[in-house]
Structures are given as C-alpha cells and as structure tokens.
C-alpha positions in Angstrom: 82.9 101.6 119.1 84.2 104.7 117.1 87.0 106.6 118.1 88.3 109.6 116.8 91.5 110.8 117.2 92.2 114.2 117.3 95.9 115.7 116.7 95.3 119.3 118.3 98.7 120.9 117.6 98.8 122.7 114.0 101.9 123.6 114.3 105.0 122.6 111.7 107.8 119.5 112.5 104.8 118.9 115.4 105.1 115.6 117.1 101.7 115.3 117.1 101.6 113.2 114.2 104.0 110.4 115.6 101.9 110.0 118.9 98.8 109.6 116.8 100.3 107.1 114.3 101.5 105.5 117.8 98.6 105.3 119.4 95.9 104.6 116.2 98.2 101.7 115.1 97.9 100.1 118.5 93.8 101.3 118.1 93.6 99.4 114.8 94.6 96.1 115.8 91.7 95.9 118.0 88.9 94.5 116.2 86.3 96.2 118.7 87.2 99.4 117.6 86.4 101.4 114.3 89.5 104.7 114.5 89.2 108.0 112.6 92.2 110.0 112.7 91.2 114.0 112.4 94.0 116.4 112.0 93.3 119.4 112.9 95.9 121.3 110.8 94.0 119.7 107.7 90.7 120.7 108.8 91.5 124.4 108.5 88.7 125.4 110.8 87.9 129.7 111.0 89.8 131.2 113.7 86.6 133.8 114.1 83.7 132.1 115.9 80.3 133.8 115.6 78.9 134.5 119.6 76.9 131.1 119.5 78.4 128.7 117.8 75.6 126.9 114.8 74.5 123.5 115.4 74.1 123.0 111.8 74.8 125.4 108.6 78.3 127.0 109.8 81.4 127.6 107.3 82.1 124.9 105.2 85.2 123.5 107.1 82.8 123.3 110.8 80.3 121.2 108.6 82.7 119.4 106.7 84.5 118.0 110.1 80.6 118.2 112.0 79.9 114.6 110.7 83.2 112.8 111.8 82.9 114.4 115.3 79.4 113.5 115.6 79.6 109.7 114.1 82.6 109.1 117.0 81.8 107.4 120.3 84.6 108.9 122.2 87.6 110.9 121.3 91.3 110.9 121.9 92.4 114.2 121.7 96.1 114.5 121.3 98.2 117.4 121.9 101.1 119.5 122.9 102.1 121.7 125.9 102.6 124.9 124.5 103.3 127.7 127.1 102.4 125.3 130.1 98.9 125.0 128.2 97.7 123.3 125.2 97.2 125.2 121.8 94.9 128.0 120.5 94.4 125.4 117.4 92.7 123.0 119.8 90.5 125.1 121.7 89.2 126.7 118.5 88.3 123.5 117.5 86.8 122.7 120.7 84.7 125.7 120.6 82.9 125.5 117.2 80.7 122.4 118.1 78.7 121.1 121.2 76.4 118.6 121.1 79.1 116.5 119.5 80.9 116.6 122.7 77.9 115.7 125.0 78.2 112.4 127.2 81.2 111.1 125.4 84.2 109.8 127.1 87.6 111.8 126.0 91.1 110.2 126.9 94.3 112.1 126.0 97.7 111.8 124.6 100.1 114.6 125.1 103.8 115.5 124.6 106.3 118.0 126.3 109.4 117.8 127.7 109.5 118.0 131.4 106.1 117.7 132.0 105.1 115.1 129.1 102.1 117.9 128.0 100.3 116.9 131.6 99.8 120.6 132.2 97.8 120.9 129.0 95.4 117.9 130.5 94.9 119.2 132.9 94.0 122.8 131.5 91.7 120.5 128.7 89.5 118.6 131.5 87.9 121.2 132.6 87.0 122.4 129.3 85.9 119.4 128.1 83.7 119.0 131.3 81.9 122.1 130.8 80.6 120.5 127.4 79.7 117.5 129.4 81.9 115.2 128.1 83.4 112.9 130.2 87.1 113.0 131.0 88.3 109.3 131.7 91.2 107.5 132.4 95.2 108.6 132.9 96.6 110.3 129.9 99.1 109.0 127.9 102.3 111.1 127.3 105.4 111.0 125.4 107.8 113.0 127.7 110.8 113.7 125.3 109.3 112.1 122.8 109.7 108.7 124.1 107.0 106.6 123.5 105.3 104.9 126.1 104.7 101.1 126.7 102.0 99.2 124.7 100.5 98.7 128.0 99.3 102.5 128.5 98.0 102.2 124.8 95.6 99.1 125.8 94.6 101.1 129.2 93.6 104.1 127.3 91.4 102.5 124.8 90.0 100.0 127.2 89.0 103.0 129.5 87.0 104.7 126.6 85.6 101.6 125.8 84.6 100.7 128.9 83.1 104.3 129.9 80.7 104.2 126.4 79.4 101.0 127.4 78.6 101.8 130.9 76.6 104.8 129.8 74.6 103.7 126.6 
C-alpha cells in the first residue's frame, strides 16, 4: 500500500515537520507499506483557484503534486490547530484536486497545545467526507509537542491499511 503523508502547515519553525519524520519513520519500517512524504510548503500550490477546479492541465505546481496524490492509497494528512481550525495552506491544497481524494481512507496527525490540533480534525473530516474520502481511525496528536507512543503509530497505519483492503 502507498501512503502519502501530507504536512499541511506552511508556516515557519512549524512542528509539522517533526510529527511527520515521527510518524514516516515508524511508516518505513513496515515492509507493507511504500510512504511519500509531501510538504506542502514545498509544493507552492496557487492560492487563487479557478471556480472548478481542472482534473488535468492546471498550473504547473497542481500537476506537478497531481501524480503523487493520485499514485497514494490513503493519506495521512498532518497538521496544526491554528485559530481552533486547521490552516488556509491545507484547505487550499485540499481544494485543487478531487478525484484524487475519492474512496481513500485519510488518518490524521495533528499538534496543538491544549487541544493536541483535535479541533482541526474534526473541522478536516467533514471536508474530507464531502470529497468522499473516507475518514478512519483516531488521530494521532502531539499535545505540547510530546510525541505519542509507538503504539498509536502502528494503530494509525494499520487502520489505513486495513480500510484500503476492505474496499478494493
């Protein structure tokens, strides 16, 4: 199975970065598991969006990061809580592409202080829902920045797993 994670946050001294490296370390030891890592703040997506987003032939930087989103068989998406909500940078992403979302499973990984970035899940499931993707599992959060057992890891990536082979 191909996974892609996804660090949503763009923004500088983020924490994103560590809670990917967390989780895609723990992601490559698993030899049933083939892991992209996309960073968002890398894939310098446009910030205008035309009124329908194009399945194929948009700005160079959609197309470019089209065939890593399309190739994956579910998707980690990690991000922050920013306002009680989970960044502009993510949803823009979000919003560029479709069919790339359809019937796959999404887990999450967040961060935040009080909340551990659960408030951003749960503002993300709905979103992700409306692009029929499927939402599984309990997310995964770094509250203060403290990482999380191993254990939550293994449950995360065993729940995307198990969600993509149910449903091919």
């Amino acid at each position: 199975m191909r996974i892609a994670i996804i660090i949503g946050s763009i923004q500088e001294g983020r924490f994103g970065l560590a809670a990917a490296d967390w989780l895609a370390a723990r992601a490559y030891r698993r030899p049933d598991l083939d892991v992209d890592v996309i960073d968002l703040a890398q894939a310098w997506l446009p910030t205008v969006l035309p009124a329908e987003p194009p399945a194929t032939g948009g700005p160079p930087a959609v197309e470019d990061l089209r065939p890593w989103l399309a190739t994956a068989d579910g998707f980690v998406i990690v991000t922050s809580e920013d306002n009680h909500s989970f960044p502009a940078s993510l949803k823009n992403a979000i919003d560029w592409y479709r069919e790339e979302w359809r019937a796959k499973p999404v887990a999450f990984v967040a961060y935040g202080a009080e909340s551990g970035g659960l408030r951003a899940v749960d503002h993300l499931r709905p979103v992700f829902t409306s692009l029929a993707a499927a939402c599984v599992g309990d997310p995964v959060t770094f509250r203060f920045r403290n990482a999380p057992d191993d254990a939550a890891a293994e449950r995360l990536l065993d729940d995307l797993k198990d969600h993509h082979h149910a449903h091919r």
